[in-house]
TIKOLFI-937511 format. One line per field, with one value per atom (N, C-alpha, C): residue number from 1; residue in three letters; x, y, z. Coordinates in Angstrom, 2 decimals, m for minus. Example, Ala and Ser with C-alpha at 12.3 -4.5 7.8 and 13.67 -1.06 7.14 Angstrom:
<rs>
num: [1 / 1 / 1 / 2 / 2 / 2]
residu: [ALA / ALA / ALA / SER / SER / SER]
x: [13.19 / 12.30 / 13.20 / 12.85 / 13.67 / 12.90]
y: [m5.69 / m4.50 / m3.30 / m2.25 / m1.06 / 0.03]
z: [7.80 / 7.80 / 7.80 / 7.08 / 7.14 / 7.87]
</rs>
This chain:
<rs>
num: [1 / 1 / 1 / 2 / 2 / 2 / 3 / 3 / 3 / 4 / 4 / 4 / 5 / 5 / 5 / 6 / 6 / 6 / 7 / 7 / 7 / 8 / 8 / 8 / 9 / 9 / 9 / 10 / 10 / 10 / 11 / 11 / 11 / 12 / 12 / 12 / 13 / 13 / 13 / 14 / 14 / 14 / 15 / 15 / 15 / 16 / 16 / 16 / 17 / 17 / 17 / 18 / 18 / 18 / 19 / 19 / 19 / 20 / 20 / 20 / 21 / 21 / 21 / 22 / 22 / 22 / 23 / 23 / 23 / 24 / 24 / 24 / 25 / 25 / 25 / 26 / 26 / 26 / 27 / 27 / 27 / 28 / 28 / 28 / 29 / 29 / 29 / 30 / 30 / 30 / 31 / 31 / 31 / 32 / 32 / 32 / 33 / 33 / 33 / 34 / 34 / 34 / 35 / 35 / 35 / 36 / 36 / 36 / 37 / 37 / 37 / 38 / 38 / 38 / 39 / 39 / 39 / 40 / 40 / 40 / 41 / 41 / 41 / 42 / 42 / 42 / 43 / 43 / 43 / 44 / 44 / 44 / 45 / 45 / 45 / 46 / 46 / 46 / 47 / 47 / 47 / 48 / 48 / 48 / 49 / 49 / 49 / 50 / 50 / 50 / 51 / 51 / 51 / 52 / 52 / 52 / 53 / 53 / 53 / 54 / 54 / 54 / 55 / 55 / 55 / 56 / 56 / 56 / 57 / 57 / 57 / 58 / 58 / 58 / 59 / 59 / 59 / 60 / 60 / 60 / 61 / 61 / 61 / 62 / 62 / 62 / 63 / 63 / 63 / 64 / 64 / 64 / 65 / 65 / 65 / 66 / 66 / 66 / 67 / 67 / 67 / 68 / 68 / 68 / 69 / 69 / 69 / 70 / 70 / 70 / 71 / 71 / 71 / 72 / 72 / 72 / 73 / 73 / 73 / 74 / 74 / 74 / 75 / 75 / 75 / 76 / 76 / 76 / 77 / 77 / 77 / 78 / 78 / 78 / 79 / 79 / 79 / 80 / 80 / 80 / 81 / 81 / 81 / 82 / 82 / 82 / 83 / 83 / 83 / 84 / 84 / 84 / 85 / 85 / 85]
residu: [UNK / UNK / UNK / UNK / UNK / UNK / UNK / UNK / UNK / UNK / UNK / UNK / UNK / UNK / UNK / UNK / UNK / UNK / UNK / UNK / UNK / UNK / UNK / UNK / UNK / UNK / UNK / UNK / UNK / UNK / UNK / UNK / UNK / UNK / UNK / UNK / UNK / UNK / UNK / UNK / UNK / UNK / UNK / UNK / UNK / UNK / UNK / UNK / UNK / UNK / UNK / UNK / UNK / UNK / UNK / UNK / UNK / UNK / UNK / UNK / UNK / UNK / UNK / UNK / UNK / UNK / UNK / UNK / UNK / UNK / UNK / UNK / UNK / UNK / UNK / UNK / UNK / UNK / UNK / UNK / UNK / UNK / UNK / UNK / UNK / UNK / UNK / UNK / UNK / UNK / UNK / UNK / UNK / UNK / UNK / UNK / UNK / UNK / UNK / UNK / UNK / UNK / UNK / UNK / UNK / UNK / UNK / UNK / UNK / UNK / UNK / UNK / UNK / UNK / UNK / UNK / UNK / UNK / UNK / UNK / UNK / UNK / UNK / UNK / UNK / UNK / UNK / UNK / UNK / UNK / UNK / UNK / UNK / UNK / UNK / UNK / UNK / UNK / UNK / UNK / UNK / UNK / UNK / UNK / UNK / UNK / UNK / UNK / UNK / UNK / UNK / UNK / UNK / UNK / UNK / UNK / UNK / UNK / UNK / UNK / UNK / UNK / UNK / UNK / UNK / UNK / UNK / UNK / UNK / UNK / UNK / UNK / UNK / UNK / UNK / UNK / UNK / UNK / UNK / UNK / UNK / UNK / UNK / UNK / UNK / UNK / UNK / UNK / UNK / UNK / UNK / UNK / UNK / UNK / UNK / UNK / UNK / UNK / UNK / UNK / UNK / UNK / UNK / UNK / UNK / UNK / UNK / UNK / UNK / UNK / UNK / UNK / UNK / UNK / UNK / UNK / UNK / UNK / UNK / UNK / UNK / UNK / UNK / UNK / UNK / UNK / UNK / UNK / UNK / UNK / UNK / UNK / UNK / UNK / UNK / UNK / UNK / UNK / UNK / UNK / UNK / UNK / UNK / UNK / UNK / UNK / UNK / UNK / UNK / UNK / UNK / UNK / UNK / UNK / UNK]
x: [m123.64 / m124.13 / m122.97 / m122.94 / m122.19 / m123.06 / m122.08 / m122.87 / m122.23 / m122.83 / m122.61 / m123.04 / m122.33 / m122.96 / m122.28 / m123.17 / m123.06 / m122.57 / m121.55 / m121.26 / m121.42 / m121.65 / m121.78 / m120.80 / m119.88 / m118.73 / m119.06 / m119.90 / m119.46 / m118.68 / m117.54 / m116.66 / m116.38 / m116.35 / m116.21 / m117.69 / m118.67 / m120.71 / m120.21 / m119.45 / m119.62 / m119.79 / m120.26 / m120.53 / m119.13 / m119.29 / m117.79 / m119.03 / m118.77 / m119.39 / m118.09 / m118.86 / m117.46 / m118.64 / m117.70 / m118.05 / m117.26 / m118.37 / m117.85 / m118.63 / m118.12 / m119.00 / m118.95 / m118.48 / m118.95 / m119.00 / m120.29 / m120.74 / m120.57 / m121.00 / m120.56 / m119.36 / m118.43 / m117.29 / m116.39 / m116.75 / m115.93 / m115.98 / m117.53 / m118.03 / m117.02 / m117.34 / m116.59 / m114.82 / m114.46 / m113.16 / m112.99 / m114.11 / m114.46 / m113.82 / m114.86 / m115.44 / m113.92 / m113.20 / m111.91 / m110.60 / m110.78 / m109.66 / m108.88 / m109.58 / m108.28 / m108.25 / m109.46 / m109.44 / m109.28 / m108.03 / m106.90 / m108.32 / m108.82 / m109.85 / m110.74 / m110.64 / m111.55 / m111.24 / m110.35 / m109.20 / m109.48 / m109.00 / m109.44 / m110.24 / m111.58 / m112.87 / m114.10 / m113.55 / m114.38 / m114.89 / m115.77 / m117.08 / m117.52 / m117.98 / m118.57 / m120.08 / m121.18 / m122.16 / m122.92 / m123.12 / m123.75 / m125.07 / m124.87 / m126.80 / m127.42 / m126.85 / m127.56 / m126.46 / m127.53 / m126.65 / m127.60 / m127.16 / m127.83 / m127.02 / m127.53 / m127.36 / m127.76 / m126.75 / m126.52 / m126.06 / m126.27 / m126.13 / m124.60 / m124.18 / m123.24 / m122.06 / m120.77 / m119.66 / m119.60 / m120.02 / m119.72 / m120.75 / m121.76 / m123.11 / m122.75 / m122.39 / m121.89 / m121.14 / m119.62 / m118.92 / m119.38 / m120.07 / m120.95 / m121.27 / m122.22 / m123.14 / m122.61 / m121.27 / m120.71 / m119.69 / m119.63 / m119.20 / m120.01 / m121.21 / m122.47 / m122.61 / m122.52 / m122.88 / m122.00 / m120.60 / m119.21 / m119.58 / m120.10 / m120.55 / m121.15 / m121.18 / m122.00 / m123.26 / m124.12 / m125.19 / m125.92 / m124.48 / m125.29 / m125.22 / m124.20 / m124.65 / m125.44 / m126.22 / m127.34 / m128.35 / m128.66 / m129.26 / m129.05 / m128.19 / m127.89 / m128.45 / m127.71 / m128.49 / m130.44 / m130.77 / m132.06 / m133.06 / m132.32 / m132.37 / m132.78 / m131.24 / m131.15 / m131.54 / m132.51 / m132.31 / m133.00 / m133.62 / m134.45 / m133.54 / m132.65 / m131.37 / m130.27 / m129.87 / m128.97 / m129.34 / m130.75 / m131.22 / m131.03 / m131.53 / m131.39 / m130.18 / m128.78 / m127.90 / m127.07]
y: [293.02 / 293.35 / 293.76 / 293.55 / 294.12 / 295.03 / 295.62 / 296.51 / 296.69 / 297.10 / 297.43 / 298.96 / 299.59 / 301.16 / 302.24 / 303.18 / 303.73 / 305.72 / 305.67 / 307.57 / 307.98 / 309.22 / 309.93 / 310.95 / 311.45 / 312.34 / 313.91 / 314.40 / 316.03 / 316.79 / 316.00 / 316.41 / 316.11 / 315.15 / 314.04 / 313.30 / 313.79 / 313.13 / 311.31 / 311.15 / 309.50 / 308.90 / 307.71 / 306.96 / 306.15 / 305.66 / 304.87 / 303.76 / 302.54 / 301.29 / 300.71 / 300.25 / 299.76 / 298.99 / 298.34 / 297.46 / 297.41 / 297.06 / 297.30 / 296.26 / 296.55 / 296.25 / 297.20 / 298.37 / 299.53 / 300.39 / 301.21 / 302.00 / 303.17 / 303.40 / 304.92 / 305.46 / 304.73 / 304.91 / 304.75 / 304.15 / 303.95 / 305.23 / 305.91 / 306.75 / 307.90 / 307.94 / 309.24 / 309.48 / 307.60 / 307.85 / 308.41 / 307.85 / 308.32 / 310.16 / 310.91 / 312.12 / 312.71 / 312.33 / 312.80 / 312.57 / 311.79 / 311.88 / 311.02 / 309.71 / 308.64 / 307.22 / 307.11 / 306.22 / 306.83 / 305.91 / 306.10 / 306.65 / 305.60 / 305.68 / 306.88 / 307.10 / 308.32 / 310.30 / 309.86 / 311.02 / 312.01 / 312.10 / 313.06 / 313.31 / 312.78 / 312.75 / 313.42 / 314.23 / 314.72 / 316.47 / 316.07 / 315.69 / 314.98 / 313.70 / 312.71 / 312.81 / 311.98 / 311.71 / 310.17 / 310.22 / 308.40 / 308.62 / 307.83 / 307.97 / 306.59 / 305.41 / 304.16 / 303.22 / 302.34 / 301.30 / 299.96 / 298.99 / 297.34 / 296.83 / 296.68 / 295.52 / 293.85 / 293.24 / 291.76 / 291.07 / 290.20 / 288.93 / 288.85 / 288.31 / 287.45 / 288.12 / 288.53 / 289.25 / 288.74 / 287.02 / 286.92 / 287.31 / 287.52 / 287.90 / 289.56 / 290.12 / 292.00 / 291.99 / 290.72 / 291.22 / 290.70 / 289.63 / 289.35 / 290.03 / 291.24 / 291.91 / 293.28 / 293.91 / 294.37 / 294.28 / 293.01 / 292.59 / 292.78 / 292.50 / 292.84 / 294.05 / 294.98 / 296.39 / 297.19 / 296.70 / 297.30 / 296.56 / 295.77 / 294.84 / 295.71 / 295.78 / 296.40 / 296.15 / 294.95 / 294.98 / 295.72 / 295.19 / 296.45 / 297.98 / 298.61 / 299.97 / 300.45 / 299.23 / 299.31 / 299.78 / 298.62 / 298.49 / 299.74 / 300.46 / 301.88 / 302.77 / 302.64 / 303.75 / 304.12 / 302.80 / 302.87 / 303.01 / 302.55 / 302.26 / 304.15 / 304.67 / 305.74 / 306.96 / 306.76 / 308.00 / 308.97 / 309.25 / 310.46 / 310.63 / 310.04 / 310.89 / 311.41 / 310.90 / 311.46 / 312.91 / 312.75 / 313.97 / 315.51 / 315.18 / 315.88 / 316.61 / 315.47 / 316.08 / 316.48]
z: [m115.45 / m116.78 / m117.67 / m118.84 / m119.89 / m121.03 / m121.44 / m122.26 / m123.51 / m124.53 / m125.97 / m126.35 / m126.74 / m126.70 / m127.41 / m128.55 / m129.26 / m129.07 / m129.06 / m129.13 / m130.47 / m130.63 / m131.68 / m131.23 / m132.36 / m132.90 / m133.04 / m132.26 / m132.81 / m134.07 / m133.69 / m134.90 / m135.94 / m135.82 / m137.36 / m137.77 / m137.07 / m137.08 / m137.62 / m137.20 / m137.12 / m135.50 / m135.80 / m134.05 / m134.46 / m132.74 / m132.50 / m131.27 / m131.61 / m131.01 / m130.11 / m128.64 / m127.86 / m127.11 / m126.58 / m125.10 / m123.86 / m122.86 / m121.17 / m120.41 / m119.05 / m118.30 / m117.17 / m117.45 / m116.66 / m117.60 / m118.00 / m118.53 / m118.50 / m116.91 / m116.73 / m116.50 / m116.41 / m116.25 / m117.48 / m118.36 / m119.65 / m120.42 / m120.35 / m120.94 / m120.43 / m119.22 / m118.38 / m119.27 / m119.26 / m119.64 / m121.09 / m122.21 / m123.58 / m123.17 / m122.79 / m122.68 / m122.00 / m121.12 / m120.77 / m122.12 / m122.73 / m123.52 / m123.51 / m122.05 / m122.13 / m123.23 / m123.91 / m125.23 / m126.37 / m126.45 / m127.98 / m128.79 / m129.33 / m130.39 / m130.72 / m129.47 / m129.57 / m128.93 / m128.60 / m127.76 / m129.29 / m130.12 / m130.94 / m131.93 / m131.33 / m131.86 / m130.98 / m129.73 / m129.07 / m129.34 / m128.93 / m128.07 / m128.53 / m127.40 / m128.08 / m127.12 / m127.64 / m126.46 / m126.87 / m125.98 / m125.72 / m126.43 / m127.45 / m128.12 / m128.20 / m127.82 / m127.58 / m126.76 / m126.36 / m125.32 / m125.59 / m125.07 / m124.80 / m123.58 / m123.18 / m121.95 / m122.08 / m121.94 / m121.71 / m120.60 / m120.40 / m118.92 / m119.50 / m120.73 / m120.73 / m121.42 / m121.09 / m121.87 / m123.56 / m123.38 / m125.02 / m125.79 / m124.72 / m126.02 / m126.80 / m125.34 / m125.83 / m126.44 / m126.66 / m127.49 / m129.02 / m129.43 / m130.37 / m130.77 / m130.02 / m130.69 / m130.88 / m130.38 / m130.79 / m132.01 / m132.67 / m133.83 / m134.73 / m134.47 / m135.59 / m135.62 / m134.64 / m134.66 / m135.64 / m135.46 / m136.31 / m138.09 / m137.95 / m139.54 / m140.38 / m141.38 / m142.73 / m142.13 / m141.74 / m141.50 / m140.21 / m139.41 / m137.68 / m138.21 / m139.03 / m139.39 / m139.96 / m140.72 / m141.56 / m140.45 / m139.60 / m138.67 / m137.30 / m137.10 / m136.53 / m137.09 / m138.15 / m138.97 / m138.73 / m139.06 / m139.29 / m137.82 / m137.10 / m135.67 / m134.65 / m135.36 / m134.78 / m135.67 / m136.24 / m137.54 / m137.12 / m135.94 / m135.35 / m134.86 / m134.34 / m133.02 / m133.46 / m134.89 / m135.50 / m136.08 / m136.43 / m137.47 / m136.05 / m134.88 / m133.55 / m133.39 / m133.54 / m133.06 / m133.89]
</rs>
C-alpha cells in the first residue's frame, strides 16, 4: 500500500501533506525531528490519510492535495478536525 497523509502543525496550525509507503514509520520519523520539512514545525499529529494500490496514484493525489483545489477540498473535508484541535 501507499499512502497520502495529512499532519497538522501545533505551531504554525498549518497541515503539511506527504507520501509513503510506510506510514507508521514515516510518521514516527515526522514526530522525531528527522524531516527537513517539518523538523521545526513540531508537534505535529496525523489528522487524515488515503491509501492506494499504486505509488503513482499516491503521488498524483498528493499533487492535488498540495493544489489550490486539494486545500480547498482539506479544508472542507477536515473542518470538524481542525475546529477540535
Amino acid at each position: 500500500m501507499h499512502y497520502v497523509y495529512v499532519l497538522f502543525s501545533n505551531k504554525d496550525k498549518k497541515l503539511y501533506t506527504g507520501s509513503t509507503s510506510n506510514l507508521v514509520e514515516r510518521i514516527k520519523r515526522h514526530k522525531r525531528g528527522l524531516i527537513r520539512a517539518t523538523k521545526y514545525r513540531r508537534p505535529l499529529k496525523l489528522i487524515y490519510y488515503e491509501a492506494c494500490l499504486s505509488r503513482k496514484d499516491s503521488m498524483r493525489r498528493e499533487i492535488y492535495l498540495k493544489s489550490a483545489w486539494g486545500k480547498k477540498y482539506l479544508k472542507n473535508r477536515l473542518k470538524d478536525t481542525v475546529k477540535i484541535i
